[in-house]
CHARMM internal coordinates of N, CA and C (Angstrom, degrees):
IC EDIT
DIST 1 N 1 CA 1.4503
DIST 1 CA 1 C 1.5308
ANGL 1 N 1 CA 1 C 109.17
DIST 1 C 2 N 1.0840
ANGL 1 CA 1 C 2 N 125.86
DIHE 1 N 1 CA 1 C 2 N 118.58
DIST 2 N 2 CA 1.4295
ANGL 1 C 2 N 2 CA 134.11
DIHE 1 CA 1 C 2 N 2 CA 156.29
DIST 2 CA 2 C 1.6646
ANGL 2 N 2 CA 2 C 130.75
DIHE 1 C 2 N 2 CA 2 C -74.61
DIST 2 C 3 N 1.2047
ANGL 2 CA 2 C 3 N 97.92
DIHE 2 N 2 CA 2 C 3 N 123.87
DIST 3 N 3 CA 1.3638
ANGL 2 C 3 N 3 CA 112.27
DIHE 2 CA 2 C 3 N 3 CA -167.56
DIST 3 CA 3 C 1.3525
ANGL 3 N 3 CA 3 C 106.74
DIHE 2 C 3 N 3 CA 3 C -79.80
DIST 3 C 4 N 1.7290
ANGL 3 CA 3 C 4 N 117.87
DIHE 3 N 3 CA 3 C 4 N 161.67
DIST 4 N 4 CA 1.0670
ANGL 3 C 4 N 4 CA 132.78
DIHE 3 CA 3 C 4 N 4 CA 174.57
DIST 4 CA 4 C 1.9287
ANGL 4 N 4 CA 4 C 112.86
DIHE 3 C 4 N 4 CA 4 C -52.75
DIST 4 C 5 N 1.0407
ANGL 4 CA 4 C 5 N 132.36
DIHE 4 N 4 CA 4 C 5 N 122.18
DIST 5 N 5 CA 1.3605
ANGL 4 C 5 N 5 CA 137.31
DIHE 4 CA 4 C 5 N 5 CA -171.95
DIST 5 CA 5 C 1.3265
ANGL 5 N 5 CA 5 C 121.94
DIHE 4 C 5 N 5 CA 5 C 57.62
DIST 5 C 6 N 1.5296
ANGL 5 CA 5 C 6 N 107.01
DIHE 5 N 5 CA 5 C 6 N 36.93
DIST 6 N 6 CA 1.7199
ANGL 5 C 6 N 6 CA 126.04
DIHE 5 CA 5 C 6 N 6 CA 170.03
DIST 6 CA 6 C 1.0381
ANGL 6 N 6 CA 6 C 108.96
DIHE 5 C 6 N 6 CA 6 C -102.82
DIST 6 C 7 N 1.4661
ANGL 6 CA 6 C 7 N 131.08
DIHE 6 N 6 CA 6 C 7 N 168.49
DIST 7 N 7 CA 1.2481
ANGL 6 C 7 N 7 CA 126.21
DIHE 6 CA 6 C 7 N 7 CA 165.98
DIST 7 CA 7 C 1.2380
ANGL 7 N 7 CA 7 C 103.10
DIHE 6 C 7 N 7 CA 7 C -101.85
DIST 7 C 8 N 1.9858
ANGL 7 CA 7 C 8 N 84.25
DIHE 7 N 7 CA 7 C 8 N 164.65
DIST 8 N 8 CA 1.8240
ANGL 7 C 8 N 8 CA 79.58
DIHE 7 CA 7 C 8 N 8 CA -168.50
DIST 8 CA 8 C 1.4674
ANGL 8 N 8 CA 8 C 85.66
DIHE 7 C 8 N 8 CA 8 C -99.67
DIST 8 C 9 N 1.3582
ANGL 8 CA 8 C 9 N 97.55
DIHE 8 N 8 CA 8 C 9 N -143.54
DIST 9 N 9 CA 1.5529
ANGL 8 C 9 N 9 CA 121.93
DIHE 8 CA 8 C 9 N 9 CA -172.00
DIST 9 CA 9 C 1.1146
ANGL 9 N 9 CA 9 C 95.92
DIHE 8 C 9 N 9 CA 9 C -81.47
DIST 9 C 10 N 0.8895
ANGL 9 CA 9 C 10 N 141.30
DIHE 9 N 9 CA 9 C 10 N -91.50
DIST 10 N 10 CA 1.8169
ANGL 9 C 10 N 10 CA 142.37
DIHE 9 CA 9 C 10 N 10 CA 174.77
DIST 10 CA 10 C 1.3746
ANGL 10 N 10 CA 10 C 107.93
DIHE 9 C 10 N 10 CA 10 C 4.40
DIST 10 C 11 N 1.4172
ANGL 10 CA 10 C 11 N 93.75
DIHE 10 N 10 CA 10 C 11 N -80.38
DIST 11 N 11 CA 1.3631
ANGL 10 C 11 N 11 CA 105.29
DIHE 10 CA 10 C 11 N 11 CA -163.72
DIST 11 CA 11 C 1.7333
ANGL 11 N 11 CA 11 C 123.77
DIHE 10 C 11 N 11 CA 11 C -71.27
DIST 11 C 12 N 1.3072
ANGL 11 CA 11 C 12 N 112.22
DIHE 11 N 11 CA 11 C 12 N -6.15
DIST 12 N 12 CA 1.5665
ANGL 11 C 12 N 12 CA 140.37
DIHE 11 CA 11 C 12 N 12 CA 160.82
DIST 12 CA 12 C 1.2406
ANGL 12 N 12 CA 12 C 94.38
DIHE 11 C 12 N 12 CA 12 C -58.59
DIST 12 C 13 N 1.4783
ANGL 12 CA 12 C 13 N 132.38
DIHE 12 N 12 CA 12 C 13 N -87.06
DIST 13 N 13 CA 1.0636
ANGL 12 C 13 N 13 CA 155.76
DIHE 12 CA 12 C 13 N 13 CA 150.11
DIST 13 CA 13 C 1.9940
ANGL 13 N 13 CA 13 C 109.32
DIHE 12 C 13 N 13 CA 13 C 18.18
DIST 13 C 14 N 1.5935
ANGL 13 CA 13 C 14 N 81.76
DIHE 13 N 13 CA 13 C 14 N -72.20
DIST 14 N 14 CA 1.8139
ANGL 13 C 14 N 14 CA 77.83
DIHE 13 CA 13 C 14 N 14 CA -176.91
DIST 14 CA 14 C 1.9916
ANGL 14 N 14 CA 14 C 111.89
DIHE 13 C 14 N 14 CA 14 C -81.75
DIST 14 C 15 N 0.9666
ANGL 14 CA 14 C 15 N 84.60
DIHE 14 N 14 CA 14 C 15 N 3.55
DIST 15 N 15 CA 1.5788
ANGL 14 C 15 N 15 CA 65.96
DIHE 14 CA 14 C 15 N 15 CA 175.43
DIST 15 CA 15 C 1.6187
ANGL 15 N 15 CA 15 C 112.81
DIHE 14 C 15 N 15 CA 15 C -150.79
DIST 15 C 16 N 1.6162
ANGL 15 CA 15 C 16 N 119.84
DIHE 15 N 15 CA 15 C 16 N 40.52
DIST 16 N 16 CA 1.4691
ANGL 15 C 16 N 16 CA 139.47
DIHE 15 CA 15 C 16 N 16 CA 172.75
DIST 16 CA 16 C 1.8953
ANGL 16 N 16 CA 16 C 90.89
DIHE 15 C 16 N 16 CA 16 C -89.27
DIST 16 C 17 N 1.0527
ANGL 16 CA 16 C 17 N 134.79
DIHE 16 N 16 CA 16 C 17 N -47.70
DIST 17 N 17 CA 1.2763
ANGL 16 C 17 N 17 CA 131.86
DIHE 16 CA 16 C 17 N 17 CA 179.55
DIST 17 CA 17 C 1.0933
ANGL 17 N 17 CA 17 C 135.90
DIHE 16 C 17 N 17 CA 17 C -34.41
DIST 17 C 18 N 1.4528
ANGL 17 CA 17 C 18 N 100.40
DIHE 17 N 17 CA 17 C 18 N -53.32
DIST 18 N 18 CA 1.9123
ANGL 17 C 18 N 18 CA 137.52
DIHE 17 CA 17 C 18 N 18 CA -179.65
DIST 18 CA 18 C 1.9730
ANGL 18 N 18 CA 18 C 95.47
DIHE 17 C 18 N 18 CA 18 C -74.47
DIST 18 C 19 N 1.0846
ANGL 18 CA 18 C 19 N 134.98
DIHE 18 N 18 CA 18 C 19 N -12.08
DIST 19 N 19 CA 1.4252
ANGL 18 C 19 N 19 CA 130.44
DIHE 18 CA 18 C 19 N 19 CA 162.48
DIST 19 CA 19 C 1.3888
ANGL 19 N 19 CA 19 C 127.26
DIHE 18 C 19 N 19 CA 19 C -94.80
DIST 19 C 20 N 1.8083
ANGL 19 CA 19 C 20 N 120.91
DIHE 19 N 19 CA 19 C 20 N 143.29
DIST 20 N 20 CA 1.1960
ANGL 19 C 20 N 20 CA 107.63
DIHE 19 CA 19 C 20 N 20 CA -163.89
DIST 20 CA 20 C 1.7987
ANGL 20 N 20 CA 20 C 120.57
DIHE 19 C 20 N 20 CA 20 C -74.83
DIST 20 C 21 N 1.0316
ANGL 20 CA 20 C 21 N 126.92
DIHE 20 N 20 CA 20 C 21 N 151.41
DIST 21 N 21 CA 1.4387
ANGL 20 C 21 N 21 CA 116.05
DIHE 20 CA 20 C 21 N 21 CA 167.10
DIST 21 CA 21 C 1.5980
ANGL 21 N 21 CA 21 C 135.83
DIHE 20 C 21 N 21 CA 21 C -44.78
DIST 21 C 22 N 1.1114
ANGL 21 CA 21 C 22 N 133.64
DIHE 21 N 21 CA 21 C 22 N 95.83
DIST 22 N 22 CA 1.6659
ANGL 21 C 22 N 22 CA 130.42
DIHE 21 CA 21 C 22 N 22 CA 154.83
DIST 22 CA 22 C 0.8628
ANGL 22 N 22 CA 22 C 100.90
DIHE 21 C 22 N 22 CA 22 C -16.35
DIST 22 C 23 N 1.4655
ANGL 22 CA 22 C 23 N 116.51
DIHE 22 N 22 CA 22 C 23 N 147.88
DIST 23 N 23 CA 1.7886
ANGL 22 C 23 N 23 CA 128.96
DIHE 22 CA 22 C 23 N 23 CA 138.90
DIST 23 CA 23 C 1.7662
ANGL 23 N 23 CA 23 C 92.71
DIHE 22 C 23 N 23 CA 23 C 127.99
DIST 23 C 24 N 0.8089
ANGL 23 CA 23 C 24 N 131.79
DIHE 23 N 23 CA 23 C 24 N -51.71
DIST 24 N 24 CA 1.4037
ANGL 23 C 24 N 24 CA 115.91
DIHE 23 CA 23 C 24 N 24 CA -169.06
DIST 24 CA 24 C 1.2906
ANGL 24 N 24 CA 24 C 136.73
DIHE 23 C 24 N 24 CA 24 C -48.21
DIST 24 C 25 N 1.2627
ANGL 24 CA 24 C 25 N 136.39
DIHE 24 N 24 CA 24 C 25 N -157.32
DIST 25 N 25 CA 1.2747
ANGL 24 C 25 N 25 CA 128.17
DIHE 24 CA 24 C 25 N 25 CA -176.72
DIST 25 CA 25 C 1.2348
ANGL 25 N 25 CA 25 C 105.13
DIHE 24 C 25 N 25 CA 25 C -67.18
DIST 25 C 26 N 1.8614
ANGL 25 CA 25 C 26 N 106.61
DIHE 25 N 25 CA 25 C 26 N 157.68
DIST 26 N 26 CA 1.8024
ANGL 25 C 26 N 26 CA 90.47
DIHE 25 CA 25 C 26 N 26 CA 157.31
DIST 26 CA 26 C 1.4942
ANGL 26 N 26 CA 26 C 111.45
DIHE 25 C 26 N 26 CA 26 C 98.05
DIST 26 C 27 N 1.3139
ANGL 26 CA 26 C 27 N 128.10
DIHE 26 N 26 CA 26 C 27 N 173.32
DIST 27 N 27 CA 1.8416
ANGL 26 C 27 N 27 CA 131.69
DIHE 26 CA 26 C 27 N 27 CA 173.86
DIST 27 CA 27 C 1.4470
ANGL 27 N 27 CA 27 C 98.36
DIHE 26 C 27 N 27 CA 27 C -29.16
DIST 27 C 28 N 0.9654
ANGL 27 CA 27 C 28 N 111.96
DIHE 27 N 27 CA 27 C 28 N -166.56
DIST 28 N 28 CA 1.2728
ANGL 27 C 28 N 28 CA 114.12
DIHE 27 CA 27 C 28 N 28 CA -174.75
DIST 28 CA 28 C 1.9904
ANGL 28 N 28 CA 28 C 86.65
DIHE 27 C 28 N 28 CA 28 C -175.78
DIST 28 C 29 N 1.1817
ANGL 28 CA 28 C 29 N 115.41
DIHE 28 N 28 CA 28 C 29 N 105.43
DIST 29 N 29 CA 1.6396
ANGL 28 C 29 N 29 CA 133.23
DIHE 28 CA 28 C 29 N 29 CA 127.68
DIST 29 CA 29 C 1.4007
ANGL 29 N 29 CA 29 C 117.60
DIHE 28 C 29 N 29 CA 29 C 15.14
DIST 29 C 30 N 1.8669
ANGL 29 CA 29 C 30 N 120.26
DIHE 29 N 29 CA 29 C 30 N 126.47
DIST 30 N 30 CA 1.3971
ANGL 29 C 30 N 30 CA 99.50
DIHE 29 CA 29 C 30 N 30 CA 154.85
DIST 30 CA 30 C 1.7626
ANGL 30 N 30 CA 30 C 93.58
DIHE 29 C 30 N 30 CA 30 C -89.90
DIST 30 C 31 N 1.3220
ANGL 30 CA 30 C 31 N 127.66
DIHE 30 N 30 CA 30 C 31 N -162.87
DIST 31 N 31 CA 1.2574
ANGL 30 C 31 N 31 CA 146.08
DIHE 30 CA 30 C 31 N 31 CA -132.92
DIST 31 CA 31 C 1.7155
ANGL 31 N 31 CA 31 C 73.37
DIHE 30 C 31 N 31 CA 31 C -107.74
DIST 31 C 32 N 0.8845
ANGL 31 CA 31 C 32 N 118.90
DIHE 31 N 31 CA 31 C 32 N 117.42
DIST 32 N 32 CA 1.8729
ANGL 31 C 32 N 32 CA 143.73
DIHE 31 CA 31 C 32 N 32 CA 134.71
DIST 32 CA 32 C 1.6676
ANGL 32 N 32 CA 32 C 100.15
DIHE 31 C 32 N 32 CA 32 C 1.91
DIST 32 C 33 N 1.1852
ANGL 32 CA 32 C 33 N 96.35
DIHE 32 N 32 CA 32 C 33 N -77.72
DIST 33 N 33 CA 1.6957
ANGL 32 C 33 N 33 CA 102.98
DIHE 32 CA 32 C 33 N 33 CA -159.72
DIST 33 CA 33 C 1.1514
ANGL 33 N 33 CA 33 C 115.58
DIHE 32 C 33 N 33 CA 33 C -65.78
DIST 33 C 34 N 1.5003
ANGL 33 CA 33 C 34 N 113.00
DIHE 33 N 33 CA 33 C 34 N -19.87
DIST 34 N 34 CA 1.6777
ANGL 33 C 34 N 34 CA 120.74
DIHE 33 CA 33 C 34 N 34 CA 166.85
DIST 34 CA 34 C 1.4195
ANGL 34 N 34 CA 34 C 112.78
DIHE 33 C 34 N 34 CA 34 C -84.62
DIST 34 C 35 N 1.1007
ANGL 34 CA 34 C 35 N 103.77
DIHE 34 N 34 CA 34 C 35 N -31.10
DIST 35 N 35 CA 1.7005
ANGL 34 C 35 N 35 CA 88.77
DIHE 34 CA 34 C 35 N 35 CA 176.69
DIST 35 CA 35 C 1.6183
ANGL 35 N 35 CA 35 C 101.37
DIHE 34 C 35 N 35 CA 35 C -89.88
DIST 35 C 36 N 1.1396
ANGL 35 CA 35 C 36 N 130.63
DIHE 35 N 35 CA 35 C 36 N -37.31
DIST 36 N 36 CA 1.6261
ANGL 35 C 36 N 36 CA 100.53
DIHE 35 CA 35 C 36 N 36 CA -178.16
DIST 36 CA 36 C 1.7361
ANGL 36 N 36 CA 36 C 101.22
DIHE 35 C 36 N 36 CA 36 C -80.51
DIST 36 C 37 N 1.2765
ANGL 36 CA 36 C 37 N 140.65
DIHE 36 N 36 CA 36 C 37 N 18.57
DIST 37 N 37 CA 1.4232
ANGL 36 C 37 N 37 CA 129.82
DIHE 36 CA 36 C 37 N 37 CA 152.68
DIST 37 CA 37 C 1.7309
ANGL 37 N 37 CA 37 C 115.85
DIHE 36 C 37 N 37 CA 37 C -75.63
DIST 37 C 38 N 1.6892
ANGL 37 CA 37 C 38 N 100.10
DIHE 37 N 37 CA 37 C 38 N -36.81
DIST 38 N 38 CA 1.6195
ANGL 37 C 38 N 38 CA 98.11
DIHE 37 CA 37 C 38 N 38 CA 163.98
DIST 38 CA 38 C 0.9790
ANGL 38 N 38 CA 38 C 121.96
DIHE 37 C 38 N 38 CA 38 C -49.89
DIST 38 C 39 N 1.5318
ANGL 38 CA 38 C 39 N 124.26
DIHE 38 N 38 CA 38 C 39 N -61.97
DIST 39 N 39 CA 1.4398
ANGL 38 C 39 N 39 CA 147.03
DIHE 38 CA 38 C 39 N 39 CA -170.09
DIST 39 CA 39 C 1.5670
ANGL 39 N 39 CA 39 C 89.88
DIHE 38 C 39 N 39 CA 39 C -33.33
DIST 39 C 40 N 1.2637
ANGL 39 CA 39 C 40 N 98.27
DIHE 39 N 39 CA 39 C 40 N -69.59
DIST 40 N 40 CA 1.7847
ANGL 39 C 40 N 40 CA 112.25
DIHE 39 CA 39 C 40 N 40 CA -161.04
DIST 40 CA 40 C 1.2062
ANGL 40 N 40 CA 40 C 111.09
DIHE 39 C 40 N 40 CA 40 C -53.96
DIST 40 C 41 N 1.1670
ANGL 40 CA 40 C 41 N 124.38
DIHE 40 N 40 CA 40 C 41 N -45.61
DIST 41 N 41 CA 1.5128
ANGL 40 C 41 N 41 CA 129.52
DIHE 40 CA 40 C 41 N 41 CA -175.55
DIST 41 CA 41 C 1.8585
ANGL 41 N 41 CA 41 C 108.90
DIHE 40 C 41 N 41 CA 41 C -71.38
DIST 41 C 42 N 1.4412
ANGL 41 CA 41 C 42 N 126.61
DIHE 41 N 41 CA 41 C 42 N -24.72
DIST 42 N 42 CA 1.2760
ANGL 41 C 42 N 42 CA 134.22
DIHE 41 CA 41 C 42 N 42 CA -167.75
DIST 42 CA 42 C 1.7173
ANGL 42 N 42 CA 42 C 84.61
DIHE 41 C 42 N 42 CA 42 C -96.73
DIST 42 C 43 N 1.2208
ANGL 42 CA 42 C 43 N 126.76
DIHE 42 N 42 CA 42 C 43 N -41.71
DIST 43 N 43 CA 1.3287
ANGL 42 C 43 N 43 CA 109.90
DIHE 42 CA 42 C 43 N 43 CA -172.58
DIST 43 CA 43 C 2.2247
ANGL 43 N 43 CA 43 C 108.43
DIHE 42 C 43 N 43 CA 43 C -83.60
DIST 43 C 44 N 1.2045
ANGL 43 CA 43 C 44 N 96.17
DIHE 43 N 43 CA 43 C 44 N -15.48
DIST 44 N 44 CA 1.5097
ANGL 43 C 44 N 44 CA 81.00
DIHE 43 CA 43 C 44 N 44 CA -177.95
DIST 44 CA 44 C 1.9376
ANGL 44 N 44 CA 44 C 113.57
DIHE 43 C 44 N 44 CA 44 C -87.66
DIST 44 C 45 N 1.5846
ANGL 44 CA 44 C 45 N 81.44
DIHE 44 N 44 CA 44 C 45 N -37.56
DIST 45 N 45 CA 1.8314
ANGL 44 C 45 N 45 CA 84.13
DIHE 44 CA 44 C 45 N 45 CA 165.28
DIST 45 CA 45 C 1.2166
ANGL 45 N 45 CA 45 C 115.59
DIHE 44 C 45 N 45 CA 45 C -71.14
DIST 45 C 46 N 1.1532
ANGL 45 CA 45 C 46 N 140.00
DIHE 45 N 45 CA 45 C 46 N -13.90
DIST 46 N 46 CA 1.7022
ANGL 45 C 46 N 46 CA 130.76
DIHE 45 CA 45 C 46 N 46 CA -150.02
DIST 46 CA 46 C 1.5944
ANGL 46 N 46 CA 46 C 122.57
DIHE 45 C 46 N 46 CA 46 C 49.16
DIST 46 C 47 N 1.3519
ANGL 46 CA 46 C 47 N 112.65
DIHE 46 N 46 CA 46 C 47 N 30.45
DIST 47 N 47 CA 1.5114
ANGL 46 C 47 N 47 CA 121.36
DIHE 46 CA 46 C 47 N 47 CA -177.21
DIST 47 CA 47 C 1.2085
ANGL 47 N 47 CA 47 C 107.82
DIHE 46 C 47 N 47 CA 47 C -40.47
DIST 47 C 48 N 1.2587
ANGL 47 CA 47 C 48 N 134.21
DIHE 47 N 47 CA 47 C 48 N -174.77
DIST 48 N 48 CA 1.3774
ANGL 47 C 48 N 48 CA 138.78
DIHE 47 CA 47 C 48 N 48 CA 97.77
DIST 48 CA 48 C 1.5165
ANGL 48 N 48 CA 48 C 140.63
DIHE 47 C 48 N 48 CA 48 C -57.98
DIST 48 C 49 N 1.2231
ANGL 48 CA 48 C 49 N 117.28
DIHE 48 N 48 CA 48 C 49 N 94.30
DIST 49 N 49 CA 1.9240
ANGL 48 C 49 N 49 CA 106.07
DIHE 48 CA 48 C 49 N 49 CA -177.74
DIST 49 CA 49 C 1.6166
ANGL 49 N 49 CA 49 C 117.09
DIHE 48 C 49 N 49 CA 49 C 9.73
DIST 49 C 50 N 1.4112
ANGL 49 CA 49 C 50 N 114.73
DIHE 49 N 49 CA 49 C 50 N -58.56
DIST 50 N 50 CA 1.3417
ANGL 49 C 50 N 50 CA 118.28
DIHE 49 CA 49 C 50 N 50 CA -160.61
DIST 50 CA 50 C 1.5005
ANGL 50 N 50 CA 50 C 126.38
DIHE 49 C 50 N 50 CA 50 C -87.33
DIST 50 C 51 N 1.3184
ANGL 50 CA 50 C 51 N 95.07
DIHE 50 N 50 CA 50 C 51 N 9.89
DIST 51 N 51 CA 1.6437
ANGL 50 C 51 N 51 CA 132.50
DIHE 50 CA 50 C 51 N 51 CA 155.05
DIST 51 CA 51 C 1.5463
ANGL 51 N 51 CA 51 C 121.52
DIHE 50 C 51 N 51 CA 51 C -85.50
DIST 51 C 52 N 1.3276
ANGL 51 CA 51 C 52 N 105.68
DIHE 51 N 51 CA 51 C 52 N -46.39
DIST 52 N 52 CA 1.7029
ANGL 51 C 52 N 52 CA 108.83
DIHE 51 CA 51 C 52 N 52 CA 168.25
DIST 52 CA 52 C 1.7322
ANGL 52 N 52 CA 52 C 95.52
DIHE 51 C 52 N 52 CA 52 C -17.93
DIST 52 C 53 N 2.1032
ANGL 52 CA 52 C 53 N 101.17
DIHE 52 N 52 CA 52 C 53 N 129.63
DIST 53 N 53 CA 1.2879
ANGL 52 C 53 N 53 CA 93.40
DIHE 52 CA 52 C 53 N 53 CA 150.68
DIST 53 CA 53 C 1.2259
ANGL 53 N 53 CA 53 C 142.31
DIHE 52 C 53 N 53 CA 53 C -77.98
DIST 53 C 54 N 1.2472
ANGL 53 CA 53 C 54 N 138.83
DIHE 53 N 53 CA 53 C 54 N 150.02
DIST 54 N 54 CA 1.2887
ANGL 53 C 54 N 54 CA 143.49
DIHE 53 CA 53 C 54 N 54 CA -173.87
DIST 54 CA 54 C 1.7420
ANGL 54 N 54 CA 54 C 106.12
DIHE 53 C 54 N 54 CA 54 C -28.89
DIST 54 C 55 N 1.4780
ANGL 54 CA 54 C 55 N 123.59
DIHE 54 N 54 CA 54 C 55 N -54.60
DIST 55 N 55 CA 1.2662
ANGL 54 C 55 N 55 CA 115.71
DIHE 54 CA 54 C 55 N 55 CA -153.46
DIST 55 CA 55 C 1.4517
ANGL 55 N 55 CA 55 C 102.76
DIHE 54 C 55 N 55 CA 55 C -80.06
DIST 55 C 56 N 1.2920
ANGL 55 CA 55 C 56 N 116.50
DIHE 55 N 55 CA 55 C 56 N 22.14
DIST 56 N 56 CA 1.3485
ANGL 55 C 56 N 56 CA 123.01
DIHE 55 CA 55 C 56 N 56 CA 178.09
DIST 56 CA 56 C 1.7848
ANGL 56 N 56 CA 56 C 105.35
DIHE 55 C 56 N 56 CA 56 C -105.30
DIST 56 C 57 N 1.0750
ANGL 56 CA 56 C 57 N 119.90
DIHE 56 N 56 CA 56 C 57 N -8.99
DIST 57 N 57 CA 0.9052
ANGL 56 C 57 N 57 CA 100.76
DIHE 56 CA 56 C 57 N 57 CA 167.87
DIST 57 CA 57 C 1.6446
ANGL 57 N 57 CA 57 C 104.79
DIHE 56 C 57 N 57 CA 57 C 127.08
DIST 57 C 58 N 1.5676
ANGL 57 CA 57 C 58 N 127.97
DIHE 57 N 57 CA 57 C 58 N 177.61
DIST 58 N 58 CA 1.3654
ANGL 57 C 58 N 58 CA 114.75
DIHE 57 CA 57 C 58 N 58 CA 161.12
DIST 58 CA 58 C 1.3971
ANGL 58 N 58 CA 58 C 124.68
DIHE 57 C 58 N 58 CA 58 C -108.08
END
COOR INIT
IC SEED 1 N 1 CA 1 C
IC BUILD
């Protein structure tokens, strides 16, 4: 189920490409699609970051 100001599948889709790959040496990434679902959700509410919900990530 996709949430209100998530991406869906589609739109995952067109723009998972244009990001660099996980896994390599070094830090290591949370998952792409969770952090630009935060993004989206802090920019459509006007949150504050420290509002982001949890399943977005830390």
């Amino acid at each position: 189920m996709v949430r209100r100001y998530e991406l869906t599948d589609g739109q995952w889709g067109l723009v998972k490409e244009a990001l660099p790959e996980n896994g390599r040496r070094g830090g290591q990434w949370r998952d792409h699609r969770t952090v630009l679902n935060g993004v989206l959700w802090a920019l459509h509410t006007g949150a504050q970051w420290r509002e982001v919900p949890d399943r977005c990530g830390p």
